[in-house]
N, C-alpha and C positions, 0 to 999 in steps of 0.2 A: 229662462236664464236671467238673472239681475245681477248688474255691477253695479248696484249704487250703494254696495256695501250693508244693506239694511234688510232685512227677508221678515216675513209676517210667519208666524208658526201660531197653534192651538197649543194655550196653558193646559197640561198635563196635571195640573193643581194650582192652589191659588199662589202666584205670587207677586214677590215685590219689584219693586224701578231697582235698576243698579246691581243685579245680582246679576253671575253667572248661570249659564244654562246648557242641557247638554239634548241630545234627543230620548225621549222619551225608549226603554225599551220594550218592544212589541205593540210600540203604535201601529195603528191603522187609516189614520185619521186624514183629509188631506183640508189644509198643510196639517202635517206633521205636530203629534205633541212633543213639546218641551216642561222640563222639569230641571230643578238644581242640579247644580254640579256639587257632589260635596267634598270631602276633605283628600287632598291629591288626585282627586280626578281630573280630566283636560273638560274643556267647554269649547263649545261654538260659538258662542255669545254673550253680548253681557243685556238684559231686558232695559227698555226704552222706559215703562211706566207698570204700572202694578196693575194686574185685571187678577178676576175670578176665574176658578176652573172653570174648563171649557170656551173661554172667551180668545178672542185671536190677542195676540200680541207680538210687535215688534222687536227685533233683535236686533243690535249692532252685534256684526260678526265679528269673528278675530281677521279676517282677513282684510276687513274695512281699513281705510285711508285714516291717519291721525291716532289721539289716544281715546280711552275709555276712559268712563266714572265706574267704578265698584265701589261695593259698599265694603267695609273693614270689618273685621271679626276682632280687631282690638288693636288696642296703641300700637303705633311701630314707626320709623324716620323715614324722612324724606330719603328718596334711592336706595332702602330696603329690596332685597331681595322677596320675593313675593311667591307666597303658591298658593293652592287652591285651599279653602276652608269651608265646612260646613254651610248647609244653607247658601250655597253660593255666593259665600264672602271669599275677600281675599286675607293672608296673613305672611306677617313673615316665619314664622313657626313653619320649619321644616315636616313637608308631607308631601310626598308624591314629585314630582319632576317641576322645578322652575318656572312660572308662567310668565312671570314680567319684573318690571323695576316700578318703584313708586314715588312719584314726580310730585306729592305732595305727603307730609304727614298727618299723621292718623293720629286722634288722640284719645278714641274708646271706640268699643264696639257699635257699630249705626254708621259711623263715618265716613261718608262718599266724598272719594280721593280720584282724583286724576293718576292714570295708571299708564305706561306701556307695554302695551302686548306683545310676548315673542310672540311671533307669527310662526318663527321655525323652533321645534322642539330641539332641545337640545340634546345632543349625542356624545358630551362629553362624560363618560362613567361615573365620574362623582357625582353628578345629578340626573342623569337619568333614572326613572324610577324602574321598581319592579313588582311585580305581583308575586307573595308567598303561595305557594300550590303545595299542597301536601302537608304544610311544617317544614320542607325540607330547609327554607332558610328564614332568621329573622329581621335579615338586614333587607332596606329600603332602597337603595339606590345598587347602580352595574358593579361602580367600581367595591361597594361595604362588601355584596357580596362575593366578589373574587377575591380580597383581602381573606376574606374568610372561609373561603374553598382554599386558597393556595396555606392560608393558616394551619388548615388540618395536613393539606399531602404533607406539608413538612414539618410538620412535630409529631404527626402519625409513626409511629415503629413500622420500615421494614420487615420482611418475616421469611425467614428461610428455613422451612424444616428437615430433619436431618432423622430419615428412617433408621431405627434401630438395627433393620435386616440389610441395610449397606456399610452399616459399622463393621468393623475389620478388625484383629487381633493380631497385634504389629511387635513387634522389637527395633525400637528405634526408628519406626516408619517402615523397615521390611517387610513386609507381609511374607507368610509362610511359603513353603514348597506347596508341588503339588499333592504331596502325602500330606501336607497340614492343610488339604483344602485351600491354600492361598490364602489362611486367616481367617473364613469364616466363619463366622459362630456359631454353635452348635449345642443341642445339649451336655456333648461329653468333651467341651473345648474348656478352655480355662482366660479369659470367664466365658458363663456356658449365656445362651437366651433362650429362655423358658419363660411359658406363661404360667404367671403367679399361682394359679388353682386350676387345674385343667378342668376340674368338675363346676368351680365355682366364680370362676373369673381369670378370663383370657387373655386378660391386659399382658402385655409383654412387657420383658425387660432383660436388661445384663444384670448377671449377677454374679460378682467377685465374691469365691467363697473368703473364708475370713485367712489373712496372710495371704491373700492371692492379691499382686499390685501390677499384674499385665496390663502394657496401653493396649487403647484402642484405638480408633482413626478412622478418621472422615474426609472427605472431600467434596467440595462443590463449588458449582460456577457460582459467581456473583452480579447481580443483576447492573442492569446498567443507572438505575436511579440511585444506586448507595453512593452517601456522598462520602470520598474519600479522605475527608476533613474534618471527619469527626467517627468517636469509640466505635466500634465494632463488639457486640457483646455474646458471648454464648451464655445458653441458657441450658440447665439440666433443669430435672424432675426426679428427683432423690430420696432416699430413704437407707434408715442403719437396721438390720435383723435387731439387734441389742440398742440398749443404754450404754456401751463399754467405751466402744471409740469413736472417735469423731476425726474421721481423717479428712483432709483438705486435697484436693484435685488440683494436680497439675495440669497446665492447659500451653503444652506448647504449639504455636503455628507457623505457618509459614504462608504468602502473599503470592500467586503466579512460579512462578520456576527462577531456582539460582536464590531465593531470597535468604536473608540470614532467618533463622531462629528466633521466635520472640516467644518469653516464658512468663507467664500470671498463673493465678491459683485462683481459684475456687474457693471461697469460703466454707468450713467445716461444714461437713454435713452431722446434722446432731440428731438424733431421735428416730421412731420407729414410723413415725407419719410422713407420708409422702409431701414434699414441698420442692419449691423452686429457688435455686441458686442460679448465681450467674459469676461470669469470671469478664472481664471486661478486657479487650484489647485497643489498649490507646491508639486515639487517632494520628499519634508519631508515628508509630507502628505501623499504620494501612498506607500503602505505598499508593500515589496519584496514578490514577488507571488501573487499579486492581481488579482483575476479573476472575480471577479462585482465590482460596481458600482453603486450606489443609488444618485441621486441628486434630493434636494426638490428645489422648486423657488418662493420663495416671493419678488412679490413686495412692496417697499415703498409708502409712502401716497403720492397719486395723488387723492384730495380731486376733481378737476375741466376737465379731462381729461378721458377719458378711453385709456387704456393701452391695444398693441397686438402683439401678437407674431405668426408668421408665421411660422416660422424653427424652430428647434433646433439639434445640432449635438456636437458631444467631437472629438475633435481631439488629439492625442498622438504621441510623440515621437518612432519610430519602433527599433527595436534592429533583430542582426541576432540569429535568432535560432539553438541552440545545436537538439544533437540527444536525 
């Protein structure tokens, strides 16, 4: 054991006086080889004098009494913020987590400054560093990458999908007797759900023959991350048989029970190719603590076309949850 702050290790390769150093990995050697620390990596020490691979050399530790000489990787001010730089210089050029302050300035690369060493790393987010694994992120530091985790929950789209075979065929939100199946859809209901090609493509859908403007209706829970302070959108996946008409969807909802009525449309549905619409329910609209969600969909008169829909889903703005 040594407290005199100073430990003798074997050069791992040639180096220089003044430089950082860290332990060599998959030494064997005793003592121990040492090698540079380089850019944002942490050190044990900073080298006493310059030797040849293989040769012993002295280390003031970081844990040693008083400050360090490091050498500089390039100009920077007195009391600069300091991290680790290639070749086991120091720099103020952000890389890797915080090592010290600099008690003289530097005025080009070579320049051996008088330094103090944090001895304790710091744990504050904004500087502590991180290691990229995978790609999964590009930022450097705890706190860049939670700014940028918490970035995506909340600008990411909520998604709530809304199966076709729990759509309902309502009047005015009634749903049928028990002779009308309670509104469910069927192929001989008006509108019926049929897959597109039985032979050739099973994709399902509603399909409102042409003059047929029956709602239909949905219902579902709402999760607990929608934030209730902003649009609420429903999304179809739409298509016209014809070029004739181009009806517009009413989209009335309703928020939890007892709520009034709130009515938006649907932007025309135009052409034979399936695409996505949306009708948007303003965030006036979603009541604070909303947890369902009822939406009826009528369409407009298309006296010459029949009208379908393949999808349907809501998307919502996410919020972070409290305890």
């Amino acid at each position: 054991m040594y407290n005199e702050g100073i430990k003798t290790f074997t050069a791992g390769a040639a180096l220089e006086a003044k430089r950082r150093v860290k332990i060599k990995s998959g030494t064997t050697t005793t003592p121990p080889e040492v090698e540079y620390a380089g850019a944002g990596e942490q050190h044990i020490g900073v080298t006493d004098y310059a030797v040849a691979s293989g040769e012993l050399v002295a280390v003031k530790l970081r844990t040693a009494p008083g400050t360090q000489e490091i050498t500089a990787a390039g100009a920077f001010a007195l009391g600069a913020t300091l991290y680790g730089a290639a070749n086991g210089k120091v720099d103020d050029a952000s890389s890797g987590t915080a090592i010290g302050k600099a008690l003289e300035a530097a005025g080009a690369d070579g320049d051996i400054v008088e330094c103090i060493d944090f001895t304790v790393i710091s744990t504050t987010a904004a500087t502590v560093s991180i290691a990229d694994a995978g790609g999964f992120t590009a930022e450097v530091t705890v706190e860049a990458a939670l700014q940028e985790i918490y970035q995506d929950l909340l600008t990411a789209q909520g998604f709530i999908p809304v199966s076709l075979h729990a759509v309902r065929e309502t009047a005015n939100f009634d749903v049928g007797n028990i002779a009308a199946n309670g509104g469910l859809l069927a192929s001989d209901t008006t509108p019926i759900l049929e897959g597109i090609n039985d032979a050739t493509d099973g994709c399902q859908r509603v399909n409102w023959a042409a003059s047929n403007s029956d709602q239909i209706t949905f219902q579902t829970p709402l999760p607990p991350d929608l934030d209730d302070a902003a649009d609420v959108v429903v999304h179809i996946r739409a298509a016209m048989a014809g070029a004739t008409n181009t009806p517009s969807i009413t989209v009335d909802s309703f928020f939890n029970e007892g709520d009034t009525k709130v009515v938006d449309t649907i932007a025309t549905i135009t052409g034979t190719a399936y695409a996505e619409y949306t009708g948007t329910i303003a965030a006036a609209d979603v009541p604070s603590g909303a947890q369902t969600l009822t939406v009826g969909l009528t369409p407009g008169a298309h006296t010459t076309d029949a009208l379908y829909i393949s999808a349907i889903w809501v998307e919502h703005k996410k919020k972070i949850l409290t305890a």
